[in-house]
LUMNUDO-695547 format. One record per residue (C-alpha): x, y negated, z; residue in three letters. Coordinates in steps of 0.1 Angstrom, whole numbers, plus 5000, padded with zeros to 4 digits. Example, Ala and Ser with C-alpha at 12.3 -4.5 7.8 and 13.67 -1.06 7.14 Angstrom:
BEGIN
512350455078ALA513750115071SER
This chain:
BEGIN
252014666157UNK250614746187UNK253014896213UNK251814946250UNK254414636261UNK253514326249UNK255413986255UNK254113696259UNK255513326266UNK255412956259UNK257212846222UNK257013156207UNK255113236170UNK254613296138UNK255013546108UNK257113486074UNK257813716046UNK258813636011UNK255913605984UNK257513705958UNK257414055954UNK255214205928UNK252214455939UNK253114755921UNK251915045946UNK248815165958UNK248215035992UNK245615196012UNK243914846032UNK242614916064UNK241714556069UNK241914256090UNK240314186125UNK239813826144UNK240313936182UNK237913736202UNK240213496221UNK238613436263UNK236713106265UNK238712806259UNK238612556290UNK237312276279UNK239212066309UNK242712166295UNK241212136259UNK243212456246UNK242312606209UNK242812996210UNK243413166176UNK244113576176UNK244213796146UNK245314136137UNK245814316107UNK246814736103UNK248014896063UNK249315136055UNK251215266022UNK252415606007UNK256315656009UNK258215835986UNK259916145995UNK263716185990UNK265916505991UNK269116565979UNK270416885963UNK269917245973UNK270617196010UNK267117016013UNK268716686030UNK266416406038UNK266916046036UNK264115936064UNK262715616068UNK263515646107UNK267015646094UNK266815366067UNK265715126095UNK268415206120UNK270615066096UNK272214696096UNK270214656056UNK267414846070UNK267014546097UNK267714246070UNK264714416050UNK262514426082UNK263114106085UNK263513976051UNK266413756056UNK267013666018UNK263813446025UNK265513226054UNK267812986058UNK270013136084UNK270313426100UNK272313566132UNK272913826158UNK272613676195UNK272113956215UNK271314306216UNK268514376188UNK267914016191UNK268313766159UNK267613426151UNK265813326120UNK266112976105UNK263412946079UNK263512626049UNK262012316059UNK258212316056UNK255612036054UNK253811906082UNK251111626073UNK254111356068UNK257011536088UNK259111816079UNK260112076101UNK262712396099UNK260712676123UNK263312876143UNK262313216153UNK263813486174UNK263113806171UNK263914176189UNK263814476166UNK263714796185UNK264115106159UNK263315456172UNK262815776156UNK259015766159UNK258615376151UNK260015046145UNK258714736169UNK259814326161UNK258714126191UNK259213756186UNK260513586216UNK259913216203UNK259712986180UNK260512646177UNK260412366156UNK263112156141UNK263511846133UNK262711466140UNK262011376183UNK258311396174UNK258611696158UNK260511896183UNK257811736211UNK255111976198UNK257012286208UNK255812186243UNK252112196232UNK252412556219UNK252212896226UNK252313226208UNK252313606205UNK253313816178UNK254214206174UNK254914406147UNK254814786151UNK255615006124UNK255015366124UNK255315666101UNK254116016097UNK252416246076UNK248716226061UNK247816536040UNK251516626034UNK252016296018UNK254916056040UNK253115716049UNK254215416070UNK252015206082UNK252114846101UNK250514696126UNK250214346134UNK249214106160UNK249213766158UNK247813466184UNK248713146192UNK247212876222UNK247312466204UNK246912236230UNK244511956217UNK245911636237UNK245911346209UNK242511156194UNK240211206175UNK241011566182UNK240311556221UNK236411456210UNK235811756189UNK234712126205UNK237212356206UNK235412586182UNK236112256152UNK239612406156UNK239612776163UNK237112866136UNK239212736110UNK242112806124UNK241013196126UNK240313176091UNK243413016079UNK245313346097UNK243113566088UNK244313496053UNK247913446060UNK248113796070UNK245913956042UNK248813816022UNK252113826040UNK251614236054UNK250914366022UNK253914206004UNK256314306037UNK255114676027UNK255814645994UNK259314485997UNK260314726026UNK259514996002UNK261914875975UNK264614805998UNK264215166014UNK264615285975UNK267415105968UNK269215256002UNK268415535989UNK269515555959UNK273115425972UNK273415715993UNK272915945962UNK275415765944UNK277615735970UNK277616105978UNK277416205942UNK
């Protein structure tokens, strides 16, 4: 997802697609990298976790009648349903313009040790011709006073770029993502522990969040951008 522009800022973070869809086409994997975070400061006792992950999948190619007309995926996600699927919005709890491109996305409560929290995310989608970009501008937490106090102790960076083109005259689209966030570690019997106690598993635990969650956005972009489809055709027929 990596666009020349990158935003960064305090609050902002994370990533969150449905699991449910089923794996049915062949995704080509081009894998998962940890990006060496700079040396934490051991004074301001900050954990650094960075991780990227690029895939990329076949798309089907449509064309309608004898006139050769082409339902693009350029086109698909310029589109209001385009942006939902992009975004997955049947998996959150609200969702709502607020700007320009801009949207904010309630997800359901989720458990935290003893506490429960509702993450809010906003998020810019900038669709172009020649890619598709989500920047999220923050994230929060809801819920209880103690809850909401750790969105001060956070930061966080993630883009999603999308692009599509052609690979031996077969259609692909591929995404790529990048994902960090900064934890600072202010509470005991955390502040004894090196920084590395934290980031190494932390690394880990997003390392696999994305080898799951970027596949399954893939697959359930691809079924939305069929089902578009196919209501054009039917529409037109």
């Amino acid at each position: 997802m990596i666009l020349s522009t990158e935003w960064h800022g305090r609050g902002q973070g994370c990533l969150t697609f449905s699991s449910t869809i089923p794996r049915s086409n062949p995704v080509n994997k081009m894998g998962t990298s940890v990006i060496k975070a700079a040396p934490s400061d051991s004074n301001s006792k900050k954990a650094n976790l960075s991780v990227s992950r690029k895939e990329r999948i076949k798309l089907p190619t449509y064309i309608e009648g004898l006139e050769g007309k082409r339902y693009h995926i350029s086109e698909f996600l310029s589109q209001p349903c385009g942006i939902e699927a992009i975004l997955n919005t049947r998996a959150l709890q609200t969702f709502q313009s607020i700007g320009i491109n801009t949207y904010r996305c309630t997800l359901p409560k989720v458990q935290l040790l003893n506490f429960e929290a509702a993450p809010s995310l906003d998020l810019r989608v900038t669709s172009t011709d020649e890619d598709c970009v989500v920047e999220m501008l923050s994230c929060k937490f809801q819920g209880s006073e103690l809850v909401e106090n750790q969105n001060n102790h956070f930061s966080a960076f993630m883009i999603n770029h999308m692009t599509w083109g052609m690979n031996d005259s077969e259609p692909f689209l591929e995404i790529d993502v990048k994902l960090s966030l900064s934890l600072e570690i202010y509470t005991r019997p955390f502040t004894m522990m090196p920084i590395s106690a934290v980031e190494r598993p932390g690394n880990l635990m997003m390392h696999a969040l994305l080898d799951r969650l970027v596949p399954l956005l893939l697959q359930q972009l691809l079924q939305d951008y069929d089902k578009w489809v196919r209501q054009q055709l039917d529409h037109f027929s």
